[in-house]
C-alpha positions in Angstrom: -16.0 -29.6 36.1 -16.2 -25.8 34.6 -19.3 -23.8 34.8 -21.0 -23.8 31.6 -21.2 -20.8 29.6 -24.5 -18.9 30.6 -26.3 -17.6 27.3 -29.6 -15.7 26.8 -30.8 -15.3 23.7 -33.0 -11.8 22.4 -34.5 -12.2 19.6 -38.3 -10.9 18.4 -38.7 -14.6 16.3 -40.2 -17.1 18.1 -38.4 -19.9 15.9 -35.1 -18.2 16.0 -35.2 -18.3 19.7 -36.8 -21.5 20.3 -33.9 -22.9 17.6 -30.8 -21.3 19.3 -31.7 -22.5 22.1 -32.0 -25.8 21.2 -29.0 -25.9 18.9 -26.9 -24.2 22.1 -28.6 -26.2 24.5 -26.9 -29.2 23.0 -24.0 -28.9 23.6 -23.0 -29.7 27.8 -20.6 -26.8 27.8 -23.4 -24.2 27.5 -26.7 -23.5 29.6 -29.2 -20.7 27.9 -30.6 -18.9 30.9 -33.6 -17.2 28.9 -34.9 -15.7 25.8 -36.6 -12.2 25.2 -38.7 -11.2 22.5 -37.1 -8.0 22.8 -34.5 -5.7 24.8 -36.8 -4.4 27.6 -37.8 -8.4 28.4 -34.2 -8.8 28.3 -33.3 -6.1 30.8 -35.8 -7.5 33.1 -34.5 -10.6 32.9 -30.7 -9.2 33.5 -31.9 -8.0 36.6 -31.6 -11.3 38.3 -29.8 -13.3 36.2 -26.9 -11.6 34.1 -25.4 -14.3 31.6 -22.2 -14.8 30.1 -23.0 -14.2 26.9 -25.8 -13.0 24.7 -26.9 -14.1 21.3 -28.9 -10.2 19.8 -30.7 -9.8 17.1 -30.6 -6.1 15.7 -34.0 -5.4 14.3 -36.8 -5.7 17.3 -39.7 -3.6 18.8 -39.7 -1.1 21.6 -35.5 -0.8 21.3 -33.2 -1.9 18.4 -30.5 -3.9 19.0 -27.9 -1.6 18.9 -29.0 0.6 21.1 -29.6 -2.4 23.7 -25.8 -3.6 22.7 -24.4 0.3 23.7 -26.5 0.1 26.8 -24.7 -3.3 28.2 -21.4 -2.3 27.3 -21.6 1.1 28.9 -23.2 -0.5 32.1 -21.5 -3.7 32.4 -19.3 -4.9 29.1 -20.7 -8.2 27.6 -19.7 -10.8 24.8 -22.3 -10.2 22.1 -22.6 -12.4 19.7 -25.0 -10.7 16.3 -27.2 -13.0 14.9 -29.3 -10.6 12.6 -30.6 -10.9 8.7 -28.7 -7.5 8.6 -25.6 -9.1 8.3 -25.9 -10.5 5.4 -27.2 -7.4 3.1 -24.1 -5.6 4.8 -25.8 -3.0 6.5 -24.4 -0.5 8.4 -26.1 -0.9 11.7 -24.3 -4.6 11.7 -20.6 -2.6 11.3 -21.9 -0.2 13.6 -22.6 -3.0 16.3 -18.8 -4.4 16.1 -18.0 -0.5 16.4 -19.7 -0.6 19.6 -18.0 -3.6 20.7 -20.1 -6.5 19.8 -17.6 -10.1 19.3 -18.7 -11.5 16.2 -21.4 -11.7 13.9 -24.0 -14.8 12.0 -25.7 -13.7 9.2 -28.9 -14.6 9.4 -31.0 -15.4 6.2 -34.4 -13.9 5.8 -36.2 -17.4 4.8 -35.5 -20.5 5.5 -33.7 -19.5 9.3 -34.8 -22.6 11.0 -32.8 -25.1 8.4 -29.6 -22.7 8.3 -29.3 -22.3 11.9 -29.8 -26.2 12.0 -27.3 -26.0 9.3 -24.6 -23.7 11.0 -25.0 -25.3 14.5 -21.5 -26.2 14.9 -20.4 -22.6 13.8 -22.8 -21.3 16.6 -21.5 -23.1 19.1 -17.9 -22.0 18.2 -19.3 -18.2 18.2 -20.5 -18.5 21.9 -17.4 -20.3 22.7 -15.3 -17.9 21.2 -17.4 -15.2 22.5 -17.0 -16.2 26.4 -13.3 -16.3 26.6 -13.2 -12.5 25.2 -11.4 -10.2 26.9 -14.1 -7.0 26.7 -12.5 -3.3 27.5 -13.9 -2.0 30.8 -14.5 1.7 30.6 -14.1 4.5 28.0 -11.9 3.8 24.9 -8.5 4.7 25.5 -7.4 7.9 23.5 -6.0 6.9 19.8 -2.3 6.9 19.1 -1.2 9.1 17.2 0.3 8.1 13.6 3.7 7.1 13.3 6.1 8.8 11.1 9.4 7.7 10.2 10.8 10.0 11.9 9.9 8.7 14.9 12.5 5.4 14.9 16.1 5.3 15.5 17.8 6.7 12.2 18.4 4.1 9.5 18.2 3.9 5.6 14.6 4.8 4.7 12.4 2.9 2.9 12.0 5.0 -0.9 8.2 3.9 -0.5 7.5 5.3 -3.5 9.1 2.8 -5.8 10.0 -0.4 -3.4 7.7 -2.5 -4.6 10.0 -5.4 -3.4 8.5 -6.1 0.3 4.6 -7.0 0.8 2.8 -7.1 4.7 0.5 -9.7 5.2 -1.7 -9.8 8.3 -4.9 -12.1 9.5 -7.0 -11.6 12.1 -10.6 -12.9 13.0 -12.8 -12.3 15.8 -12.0 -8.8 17.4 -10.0 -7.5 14.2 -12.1 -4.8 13.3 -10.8 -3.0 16.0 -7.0 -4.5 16.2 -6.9 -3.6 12.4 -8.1 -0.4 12.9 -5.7 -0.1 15.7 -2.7 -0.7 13.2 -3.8 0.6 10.1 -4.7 4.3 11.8 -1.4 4.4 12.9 0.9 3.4 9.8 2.1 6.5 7.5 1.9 7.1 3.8 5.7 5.5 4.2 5.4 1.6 4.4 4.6 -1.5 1.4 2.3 -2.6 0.4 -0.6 -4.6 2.5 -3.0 -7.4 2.3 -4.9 -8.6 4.7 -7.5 -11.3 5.6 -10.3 -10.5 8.4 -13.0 -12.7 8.8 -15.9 -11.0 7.9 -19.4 -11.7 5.7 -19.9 -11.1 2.4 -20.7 -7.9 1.9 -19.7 -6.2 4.8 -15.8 -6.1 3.6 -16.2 -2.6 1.5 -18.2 -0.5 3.7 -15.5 -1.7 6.2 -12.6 -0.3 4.4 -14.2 2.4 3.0 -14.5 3.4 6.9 -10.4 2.6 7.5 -9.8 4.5 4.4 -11.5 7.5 6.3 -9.3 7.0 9.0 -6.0 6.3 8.0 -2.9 7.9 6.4 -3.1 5.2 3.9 -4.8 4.0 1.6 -7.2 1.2 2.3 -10.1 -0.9 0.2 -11.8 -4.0 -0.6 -9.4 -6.1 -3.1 -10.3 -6.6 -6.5 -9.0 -9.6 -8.6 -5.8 -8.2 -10.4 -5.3 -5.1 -7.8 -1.9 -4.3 -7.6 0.1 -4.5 -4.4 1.4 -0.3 -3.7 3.5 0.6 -1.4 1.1 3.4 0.9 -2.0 0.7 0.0 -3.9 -2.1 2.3 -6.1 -4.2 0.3 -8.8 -6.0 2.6 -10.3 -9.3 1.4 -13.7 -9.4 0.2 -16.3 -11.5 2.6 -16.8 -15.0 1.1 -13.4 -14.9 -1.9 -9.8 -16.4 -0.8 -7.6 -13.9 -1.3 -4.1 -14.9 -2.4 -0.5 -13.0 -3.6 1.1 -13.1 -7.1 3.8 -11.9 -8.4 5.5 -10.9 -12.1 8.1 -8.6 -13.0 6.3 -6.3 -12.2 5.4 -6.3 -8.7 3.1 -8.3 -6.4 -0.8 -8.8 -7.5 -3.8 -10.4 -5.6 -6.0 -13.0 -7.0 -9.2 -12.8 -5.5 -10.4 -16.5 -6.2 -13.5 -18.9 -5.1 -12.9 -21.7 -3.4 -14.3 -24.5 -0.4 -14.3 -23.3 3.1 -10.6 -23.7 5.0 -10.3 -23.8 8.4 -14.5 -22.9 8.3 -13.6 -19.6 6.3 -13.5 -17.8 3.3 -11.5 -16.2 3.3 -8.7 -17.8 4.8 -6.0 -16.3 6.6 -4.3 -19.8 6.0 -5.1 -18.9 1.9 -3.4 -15.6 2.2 -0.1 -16.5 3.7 1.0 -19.5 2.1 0.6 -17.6 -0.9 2.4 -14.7 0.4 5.6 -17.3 1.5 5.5 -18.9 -2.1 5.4 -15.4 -3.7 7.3 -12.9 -1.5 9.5 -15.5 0.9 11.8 -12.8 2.9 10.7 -10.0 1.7 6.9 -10.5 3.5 6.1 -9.6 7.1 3.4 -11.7 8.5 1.3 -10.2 11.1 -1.1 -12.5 13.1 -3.9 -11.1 15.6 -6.7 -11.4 17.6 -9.3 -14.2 16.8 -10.7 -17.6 17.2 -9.2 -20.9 16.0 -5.9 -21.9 14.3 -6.9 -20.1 10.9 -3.3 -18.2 9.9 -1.1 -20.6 11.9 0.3 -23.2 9.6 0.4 -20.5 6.9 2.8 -18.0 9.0 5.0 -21.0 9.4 5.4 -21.3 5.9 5.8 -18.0 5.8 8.6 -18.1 8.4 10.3 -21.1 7.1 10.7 -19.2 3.7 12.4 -16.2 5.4 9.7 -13.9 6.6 9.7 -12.0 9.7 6.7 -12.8 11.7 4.4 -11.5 14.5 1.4 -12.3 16.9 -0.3 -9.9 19.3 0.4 -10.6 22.7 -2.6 -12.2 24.6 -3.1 -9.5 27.1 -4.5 -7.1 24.2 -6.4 -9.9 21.7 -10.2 -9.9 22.3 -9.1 -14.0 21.6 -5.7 -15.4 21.8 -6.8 -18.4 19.5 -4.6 -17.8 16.2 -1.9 -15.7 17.5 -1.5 -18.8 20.1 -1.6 -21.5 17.6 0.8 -19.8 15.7 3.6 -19.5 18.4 2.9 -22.9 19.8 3.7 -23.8 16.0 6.5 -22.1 16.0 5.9 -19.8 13.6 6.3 -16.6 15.4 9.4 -14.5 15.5 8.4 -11.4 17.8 4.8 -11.5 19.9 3.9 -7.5 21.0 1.1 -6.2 22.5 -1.1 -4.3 19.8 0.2 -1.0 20.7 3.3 -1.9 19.4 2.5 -3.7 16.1 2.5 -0.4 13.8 5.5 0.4 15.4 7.1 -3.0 14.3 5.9 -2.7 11.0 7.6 0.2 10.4 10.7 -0.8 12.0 10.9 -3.8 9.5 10.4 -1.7 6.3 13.6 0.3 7.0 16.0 -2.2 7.9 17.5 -3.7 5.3 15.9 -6.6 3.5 18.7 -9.5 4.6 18.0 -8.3 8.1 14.6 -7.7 7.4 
């Protein structure tokens, strides 16, 4: 039999600690080791006993959260999992947390915490899960890439990215896409179609999110609006709790940002996205699948592939989880896997050639 996951769980509230640990305790895969009322209990407790994971809170006495979660992951890199009333109102310090390299995040509500983590059990348990097979980078951050231009691929007919508004990219990621997106997107120049993308995220956290890649990359990049058109030069990010799905006229491609139940546990849906992208777009779409828990994305890029479109997953040995990109190609529905490093790249590549060899 495996060893169970070993959790400890910091957190200042006495009845969020006492129910997360029951919640996790319930299930036989997972053992919680101890709970802190705050990151200097924790610490101590580390000292003897380091766990697998850890369930933080971000607003506590004597040291905040993040500050605790840079400490571990300078000293010895740990799955976090953020369960903080933060989350919710979309603060900054919960985007700042995933910065620092925190796995996933719960939104915890400021009333009525002991029903909704009762409530969101299962979800929990999927977190920690999740959270225990992540692969966590040991050591500095390795030096961004520079941006591509199109210069830098083997000469071809060029993509008039100006006007094509024939070819769409749609990519999904989940747990760890914060920094796989960021990853790609950084590295893409003004030159390449349009882009939509689903990451699983919280309402409200989506636009500050975007507003950050914005700042960052050579393209454009922000939350999607219901009716936004689909530029070439443009990645439109999903908002936190709306499905976000492709349309089309003559004019060009569209999103519909629509309400909607819960599929695959999320809204959005990757799953949403891309089926929409293959009834819309067919062979003109690329669909990129990435780093993140669950199958969420994989019967979608099928679709996607089955009407024409060139597909990828990231290669396990840079996903935080090979969850979706491994559903996918078990499915079938991967034409190309690549390590992250070489996903911008790809993306480029496809936007020159022409679109029956797209």
């Amino acid at each position: 039999m495996s060893r169970k996951i070993r959790v400890l769980v910091v957190d200042d509230s006495a009845v969020v600690r006492q129910v997360v640990t029951q919640t996790l305790s319930s299930d036989p895969g997972i053992e919680v080791i101890g709970a802190a009322l705050d990151p200097v209990f924790a610490l101590e407790k580390m000292k003897t006993n380091w766990p697998d994971v850890i369930v933080l809170d971000l607003e506590m006495p004597r040291m905040d959260g993040l500050t605790f979660l840079r400490r571990i992951m300078a000293e010895r890199p740990t799955p976090v999992v953020i369960c903080s009333s933060l989350v919710d109102r979309g603060a900054k310090t919960s985007f700042d947390a995933l910065a620092a390299g925190a796995v996933s995040l719960v939104a915890k509500p400021k009333v009525g915490v002991r029903q909704f983590l009762q409530d969101e059990s299962e979800s929990l348990v999927a977190a920690i899960r999740a959270a225990a097979g992540a692969r966590l980078r040991h050591g500095p951050a390795p030096l961004p890439r520079p941006k591509l231009t199109l210069d830098d691929l083997p000469a071809g007919p060029r993509l008039a990215a100006s006007t094509d508004l024939t070819r769409v990219v749609a990519i999904g990621t989940s747990t760890g896409g914060t920094q796989a997106l960021e990853a790609v997107l950084t590295a893409l120049p003004e030159e390449v179609p349009g882009i939509v993308v689903v990451q699983h995220m919280p309402s409200g956290f989506t636009d500050m999110f975007a507003r950050r890649l914005d700042g960052l990359s050579s393209i454009r990049v922000r939350e999607a609006k219901h009716g936004d058109r689909v530029e070439p030069g443009l990645a439109l990010i999903a908002p936190g709790g709306r499905h976000l799905q492709l349309t089309r006229d003559g004019r060009g491609y569209f999103v519909g940002v629509v309400d909607g139940p819960l599929i695959n546990r999320h809204k959005p849906s990757v799953d949403v996205l891309f089926r929409s992208v293959a009834r819309m777009a067919g062979g003109n779409a690329l669909g990129i699948i990435m780093t993140g828990m669950g199958d969420d994305g994989a019967l979608g890029l099928k679709e996607m592939r089955d009407a024409g479109a060139s597909t990828i997953a990231e290669a396990e040995e840079t996903c935080v989880v090979f969850g979706m990109p491994k559903e996918a190609i078990q499915r079938g529905a991967v034409d190309n896997v690549l390590p992250l490093h070489d996903i911008a790249a790809s993306l480029v590549s496809w936007s020159r050639a022409p679109l029956s060899q797209a």
